[in-house]
TORKOLPA-247124 format. One line per field, with one value per residue (C-alpha): residue number from 1; residue in three letters; z, x, y. Coordinates in nm, 2 decimals. Example, Ala and Ser with C-alpha at 12.3 -4.5 7.8 and 13.67 -1.06 7.14 Angstrom:
% residues 2
pos	c(1 / 2)
code	c(ala / ser)
Z	c(0.78 / 0.71)
X	c(1.23 / 1.37)
Y	c(-0.45 / -0.11)
END
This chain:
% residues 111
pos	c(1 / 2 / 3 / 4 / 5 / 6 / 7 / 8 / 9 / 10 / 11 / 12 / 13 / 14 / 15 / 16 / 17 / 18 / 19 / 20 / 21 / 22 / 23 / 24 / 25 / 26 / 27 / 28 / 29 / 30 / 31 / 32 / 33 / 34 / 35 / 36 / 37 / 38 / 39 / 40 / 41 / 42 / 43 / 44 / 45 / 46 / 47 / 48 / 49 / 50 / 51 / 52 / 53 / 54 / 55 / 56 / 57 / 58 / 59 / 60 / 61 / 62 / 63 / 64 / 65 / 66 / 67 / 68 / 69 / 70 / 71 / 72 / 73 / 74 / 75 / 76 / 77 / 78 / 79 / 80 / 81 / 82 / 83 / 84 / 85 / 86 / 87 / 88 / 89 / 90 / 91 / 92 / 93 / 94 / 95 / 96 / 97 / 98 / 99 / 100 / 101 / 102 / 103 / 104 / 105 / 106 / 107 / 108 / 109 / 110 / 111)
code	c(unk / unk / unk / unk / unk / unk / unk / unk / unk / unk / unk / unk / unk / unk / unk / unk / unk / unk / unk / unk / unk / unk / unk / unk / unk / unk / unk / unk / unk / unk / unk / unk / unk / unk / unk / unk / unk / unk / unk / unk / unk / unk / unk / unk / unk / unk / unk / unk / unk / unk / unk / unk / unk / unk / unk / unk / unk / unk / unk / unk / unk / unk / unk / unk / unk / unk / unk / unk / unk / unk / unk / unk / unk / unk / unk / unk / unk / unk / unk / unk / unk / unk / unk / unk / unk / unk / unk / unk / unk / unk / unk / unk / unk / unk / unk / unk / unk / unk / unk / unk / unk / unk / unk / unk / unk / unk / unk / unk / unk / unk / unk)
Z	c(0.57 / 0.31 / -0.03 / -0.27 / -0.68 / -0.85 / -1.22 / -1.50 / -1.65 / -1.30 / -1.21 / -1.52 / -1.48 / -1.28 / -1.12 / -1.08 / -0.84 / -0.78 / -0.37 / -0.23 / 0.18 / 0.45 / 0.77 / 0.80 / 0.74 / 0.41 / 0.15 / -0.11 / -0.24 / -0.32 / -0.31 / -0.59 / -0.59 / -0.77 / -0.61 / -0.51 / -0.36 / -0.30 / -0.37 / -0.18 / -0.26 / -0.07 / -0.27 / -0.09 / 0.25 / 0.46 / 0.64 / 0.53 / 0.72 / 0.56 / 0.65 / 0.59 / 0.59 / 0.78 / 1.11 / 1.14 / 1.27 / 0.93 / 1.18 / 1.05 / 1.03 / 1.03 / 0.99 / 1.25 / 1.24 / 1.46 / 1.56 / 1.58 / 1.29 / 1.04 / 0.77 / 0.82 / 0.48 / 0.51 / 0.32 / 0.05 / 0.03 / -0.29 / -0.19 / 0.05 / -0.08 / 0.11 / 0.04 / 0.01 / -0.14 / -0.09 / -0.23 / 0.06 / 0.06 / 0.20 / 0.40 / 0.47 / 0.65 / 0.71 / 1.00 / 0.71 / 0.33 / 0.15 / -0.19 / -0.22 / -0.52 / -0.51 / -0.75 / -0.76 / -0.87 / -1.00 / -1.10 / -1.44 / -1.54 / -1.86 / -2.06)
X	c(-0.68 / -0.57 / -0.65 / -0.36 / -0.39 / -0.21 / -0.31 / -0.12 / 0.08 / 0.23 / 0.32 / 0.40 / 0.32 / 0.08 / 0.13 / -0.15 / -0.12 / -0.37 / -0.29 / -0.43 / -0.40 / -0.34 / -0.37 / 0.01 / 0.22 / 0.37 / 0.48 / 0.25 / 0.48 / 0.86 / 1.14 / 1.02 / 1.28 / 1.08 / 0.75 / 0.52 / 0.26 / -0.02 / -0.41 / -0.52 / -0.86 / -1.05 / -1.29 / -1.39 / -1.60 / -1.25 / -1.09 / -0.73 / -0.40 / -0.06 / 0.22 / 0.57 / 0.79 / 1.04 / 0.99 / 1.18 / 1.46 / 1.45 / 1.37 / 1.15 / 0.74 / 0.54 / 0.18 / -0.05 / -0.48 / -0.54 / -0.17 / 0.06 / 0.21 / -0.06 / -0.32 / -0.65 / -0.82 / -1.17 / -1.37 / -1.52 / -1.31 / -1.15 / -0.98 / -0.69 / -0.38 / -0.08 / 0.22 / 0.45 / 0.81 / 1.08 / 0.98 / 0.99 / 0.86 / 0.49 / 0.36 / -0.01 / -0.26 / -0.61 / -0.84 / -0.91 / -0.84 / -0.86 / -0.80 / -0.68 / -0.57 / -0.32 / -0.20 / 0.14 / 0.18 / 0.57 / 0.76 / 0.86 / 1.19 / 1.34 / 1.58)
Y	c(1.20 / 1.49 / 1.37 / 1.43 / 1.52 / 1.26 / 1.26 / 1.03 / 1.31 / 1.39 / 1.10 / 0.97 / 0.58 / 0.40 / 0.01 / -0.16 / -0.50 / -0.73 / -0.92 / -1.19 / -1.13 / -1.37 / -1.44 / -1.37 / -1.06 / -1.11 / -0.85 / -0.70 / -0.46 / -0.45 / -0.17 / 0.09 / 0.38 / 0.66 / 0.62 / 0.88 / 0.76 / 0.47 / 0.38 / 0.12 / -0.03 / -0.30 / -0.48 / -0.75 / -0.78 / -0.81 / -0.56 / -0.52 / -0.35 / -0.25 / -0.10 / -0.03 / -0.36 / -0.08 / 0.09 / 0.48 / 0.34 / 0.04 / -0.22 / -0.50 / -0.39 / -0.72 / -0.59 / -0.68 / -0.65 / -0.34 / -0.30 / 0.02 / 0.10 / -0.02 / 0.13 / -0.03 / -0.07 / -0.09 / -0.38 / -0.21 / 0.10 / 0.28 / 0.58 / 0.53 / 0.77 / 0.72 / 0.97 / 0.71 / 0.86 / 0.66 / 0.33 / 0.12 / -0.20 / -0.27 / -0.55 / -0.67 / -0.87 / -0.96 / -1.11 / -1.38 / -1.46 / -1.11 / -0.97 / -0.58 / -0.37 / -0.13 / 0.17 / 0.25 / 0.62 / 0.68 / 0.96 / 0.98 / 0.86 / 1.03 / 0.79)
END
């Protein structure tokens, strides 16, 4: 995958969130309007998938370990960029209990 430049004063502001992953599809990250794109890092010893909670057409995405559609996040990984404009939200999911960090790069929004 292309890596992509995303320093602070392009982007503006950066979201960090802490997730805790289940064995169920659930949502790890709301609507953001201005986003630009994603970090996903895997800390833990868990394999971790996302994916869009929208398919192309905006039908419902549930993530699914190894499925169509997904990101898999390797345990132990630190550099997954997604270009991710749009602001979508995100869904995610794991073969067991999982933790994942993910950095939310934004545009920057003048007052």
């Amino acid at each position: 995958m292309p890596q992509i430049n995303l320093s602070p004063p392009a982007t503006g502001v950066i979201l960090n969130h802490a997730v805790s992953v289940t064995t169920s599809s659930t949502q790890c990250l709301g609507i953001q309007r201005n986003r630009l794109a994603l970090r996903f890092v895997n800390p833990g010893t868990v394999d971790v998938y996302v994916c869009p909670a929208l398919d192309a057409n905006e039908n419902p995405l549930a993530a699914v370990v190894h499925g169509a559609g997904t990101w898999w996040i390797l345990a132990g990984s630190n550099d997954t960029i997604i270009d991710a404009p749009g602001g979508g939200a995100w869904n995610c999911i794991a073969a067991s209990s999982a933790v994942l960090t993910i950095f939310e790069y934004l545009f920057f929004q003048a007052n």
